[in-house]
C-alpha positions as CSV (number, residue, x, y, z in Angstrom):
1,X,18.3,-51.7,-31.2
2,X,21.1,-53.3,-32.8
3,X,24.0,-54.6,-30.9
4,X,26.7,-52.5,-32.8
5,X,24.2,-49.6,-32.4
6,X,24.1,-50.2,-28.6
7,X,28.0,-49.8,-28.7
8,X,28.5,-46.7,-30.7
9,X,25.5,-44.8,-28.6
10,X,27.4,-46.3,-25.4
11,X,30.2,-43.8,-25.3
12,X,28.3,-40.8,-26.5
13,X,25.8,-41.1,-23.6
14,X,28.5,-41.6,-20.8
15,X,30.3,-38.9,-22.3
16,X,27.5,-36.4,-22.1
17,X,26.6,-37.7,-18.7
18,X,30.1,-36.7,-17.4
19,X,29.9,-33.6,-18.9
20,X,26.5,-32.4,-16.7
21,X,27.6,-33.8,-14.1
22,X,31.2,-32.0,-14.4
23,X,28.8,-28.5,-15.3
24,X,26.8,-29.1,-12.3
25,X,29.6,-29.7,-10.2
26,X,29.1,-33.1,-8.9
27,X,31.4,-35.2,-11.3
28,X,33.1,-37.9,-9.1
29,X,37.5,-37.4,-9.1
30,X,39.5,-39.2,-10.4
31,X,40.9,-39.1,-14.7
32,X,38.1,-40.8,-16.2
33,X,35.3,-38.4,-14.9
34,X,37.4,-34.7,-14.3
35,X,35.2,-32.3,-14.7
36,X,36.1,-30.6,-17.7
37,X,37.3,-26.9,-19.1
38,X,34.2,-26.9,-20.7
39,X,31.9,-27.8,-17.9
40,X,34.6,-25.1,-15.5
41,X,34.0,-22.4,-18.4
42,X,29.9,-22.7,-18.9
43,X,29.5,-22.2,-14.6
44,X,31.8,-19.7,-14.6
45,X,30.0,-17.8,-17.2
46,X,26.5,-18.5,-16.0
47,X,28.1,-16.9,-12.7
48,X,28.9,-13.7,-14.6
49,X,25.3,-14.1,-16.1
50,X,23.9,-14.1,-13.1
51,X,21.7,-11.1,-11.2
52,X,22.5,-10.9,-7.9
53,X,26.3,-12.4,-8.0
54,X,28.6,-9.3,-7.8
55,X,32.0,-10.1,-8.2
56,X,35.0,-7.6,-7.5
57,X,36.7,-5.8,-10.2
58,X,39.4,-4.4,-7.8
59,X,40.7,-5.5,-4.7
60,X,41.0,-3.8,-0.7
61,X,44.6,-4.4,-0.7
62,X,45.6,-2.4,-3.6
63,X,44.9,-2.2,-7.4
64,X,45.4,-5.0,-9.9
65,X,42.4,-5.7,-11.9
66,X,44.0,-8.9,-13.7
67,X,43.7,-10.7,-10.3
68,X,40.0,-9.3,-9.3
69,X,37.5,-11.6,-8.5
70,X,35.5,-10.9,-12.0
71,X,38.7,-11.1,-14.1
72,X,39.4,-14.5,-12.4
73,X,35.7,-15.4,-13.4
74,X,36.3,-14.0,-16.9
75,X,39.3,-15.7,-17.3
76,X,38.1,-19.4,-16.9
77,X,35.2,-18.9,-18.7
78,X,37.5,-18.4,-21.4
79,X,39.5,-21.7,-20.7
80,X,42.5,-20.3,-18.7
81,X,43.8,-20.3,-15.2
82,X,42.5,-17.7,-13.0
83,X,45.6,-15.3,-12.0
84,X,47.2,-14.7,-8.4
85,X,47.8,-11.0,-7.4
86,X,51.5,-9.9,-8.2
87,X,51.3,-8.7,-3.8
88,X,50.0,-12.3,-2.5
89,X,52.6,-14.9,-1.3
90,X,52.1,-17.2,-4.4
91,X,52.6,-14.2,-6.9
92,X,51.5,-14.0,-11.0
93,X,50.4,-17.4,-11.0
94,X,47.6,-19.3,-12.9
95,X,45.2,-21.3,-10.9
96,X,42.6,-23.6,-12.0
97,X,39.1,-23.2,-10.4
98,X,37.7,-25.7,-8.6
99,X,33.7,-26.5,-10.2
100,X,32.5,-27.3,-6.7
101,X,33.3,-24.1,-5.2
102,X,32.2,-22.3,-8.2
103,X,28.8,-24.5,-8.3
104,X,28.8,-23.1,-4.5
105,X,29.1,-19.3,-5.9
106,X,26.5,-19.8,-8.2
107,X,23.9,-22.1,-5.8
108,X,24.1,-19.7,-2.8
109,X,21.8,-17.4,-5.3
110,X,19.9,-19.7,-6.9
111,X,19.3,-21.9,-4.4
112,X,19.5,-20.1,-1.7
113,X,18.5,-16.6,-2.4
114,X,21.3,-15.0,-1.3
115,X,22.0,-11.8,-3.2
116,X,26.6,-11.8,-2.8
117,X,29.6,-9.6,-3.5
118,X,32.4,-12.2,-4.2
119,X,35.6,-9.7,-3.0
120,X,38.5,-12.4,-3.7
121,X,38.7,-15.5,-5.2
122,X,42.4,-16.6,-5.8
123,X,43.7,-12.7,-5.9
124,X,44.5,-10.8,-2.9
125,X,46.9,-11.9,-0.1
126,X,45.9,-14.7,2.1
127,X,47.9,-17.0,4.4
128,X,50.5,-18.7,2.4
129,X,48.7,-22.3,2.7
130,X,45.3,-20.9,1.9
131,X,42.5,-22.4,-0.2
132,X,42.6,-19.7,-2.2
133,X,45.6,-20.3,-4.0
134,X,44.5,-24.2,-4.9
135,X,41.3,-22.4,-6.5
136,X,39.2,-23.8,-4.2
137,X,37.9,-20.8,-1.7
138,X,35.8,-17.4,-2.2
139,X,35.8,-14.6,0.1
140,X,32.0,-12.7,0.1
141,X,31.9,-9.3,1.8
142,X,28.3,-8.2,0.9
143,X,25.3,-9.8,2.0
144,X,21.9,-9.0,0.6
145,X,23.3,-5.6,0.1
146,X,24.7,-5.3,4.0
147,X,28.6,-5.4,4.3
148,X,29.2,-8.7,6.4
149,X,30.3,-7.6,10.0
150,X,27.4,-4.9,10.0
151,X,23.9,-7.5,10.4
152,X,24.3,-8.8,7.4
153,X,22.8,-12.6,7.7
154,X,26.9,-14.4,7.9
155,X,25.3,-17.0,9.6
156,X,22.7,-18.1,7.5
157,X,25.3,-18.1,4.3
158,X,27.8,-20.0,6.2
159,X,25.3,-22.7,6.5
160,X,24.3,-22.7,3.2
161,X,27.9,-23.1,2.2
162,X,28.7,-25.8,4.7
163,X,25.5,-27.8,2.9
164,X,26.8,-26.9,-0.2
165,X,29.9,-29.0,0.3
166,X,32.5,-25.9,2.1
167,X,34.5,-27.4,4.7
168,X,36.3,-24.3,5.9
169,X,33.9,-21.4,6.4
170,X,34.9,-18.5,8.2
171,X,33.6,-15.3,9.5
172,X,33.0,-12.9,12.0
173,X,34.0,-14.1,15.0
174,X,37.0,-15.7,13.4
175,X,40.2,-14.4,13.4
176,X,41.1,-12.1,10.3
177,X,37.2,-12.4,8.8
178,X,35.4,-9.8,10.6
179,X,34.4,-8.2,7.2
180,X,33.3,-11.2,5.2
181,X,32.9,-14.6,4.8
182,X,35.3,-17.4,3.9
183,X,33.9,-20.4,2.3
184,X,37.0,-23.3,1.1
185,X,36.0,-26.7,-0.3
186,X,38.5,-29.5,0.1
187,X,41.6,-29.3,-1.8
């Protein structure tokens, strides 16, 4: 091969290596190797593709379907900002979705197994400095079919999260999570 060959297929391979790493969700930070709208858009549409991921179309404090967790899945497969609920303390605003916490969604059922009901992503109202509003937390309130808080297996999907790279996981036991798990990657 060709020196000037070399050079032109240089780029091209990088390029494409940034962008699987970026769609599997382990892209290093930093400007040069961002994962990338496209890599964000492809997991969160092989999330909605996927059996066993059930993600809310409404929401347990009140009705606004452009916030539910499927419309905010919908929405950055489609290249936009995932939006706040209108009740929330950071109201009507667009948030960009993490692709770790969303390669986190999508491993806990294909790596793990788990079958989950994604209730909230960045909708609903949570604590005014909560990973949820930086697009970097998922609230899960069904288990395998078993609403968390009634022997549903918490435990064993917190720990899957945890490997998975969550650094604030939550449950029952902890205060305000007695009906479903919290998993937040770093911010």
């Amino acid at each position: 091969m060709s020196a000037m060959s070399v050079r032109t297929a240089a780029p091209r391979l990088i390029a494409g290596a940034v962008a699987l790493a970026a769609l599997l969700g382990t892209a290093p930070t930093g400007s040069a190797a961002a994962p990338t709208a496209s890599g964000r858009a492809a997991l969160a549409k092989q999330i909605l593709a996927t059996n066993g991921i059930a993600p809310a179309t409404g929401h347990v404090g009140g009705r606004h379907t452009a916030s539910s967790a499927r419309q905010n899945l919908v929405d950055t497969s489609r290249g936009r900002g995932a939006l706040t609920s209108p009740w929330g303390d950071r109201p009507n605003r667009r948030v960009t979705l993490d692709t770790r916490m969303l390669n986190g969604m999508l491993k806990l059922r294909t790596r793990y197994g788990f079958r989950i009901a994604v209730s909230e992503i960045v909708g609903g109202d949570h604590s005014s400095r909560s990973r949820h509003y930086a697009g970097v937390a998922f609230d899960i309130n069904y288990i395998n079919g078993r609403h968390v808080g009634s022997g549903a297996p918490h435990r064993n999907l917190m720990a899957a999260c945890r490997k998975l790279g969550a650094t604030e996981v939550l449950g029952p036991g902890n205060a305000g999570h007695a009906t479903h798990v919290h998993c937040g990657w770093p911010r």
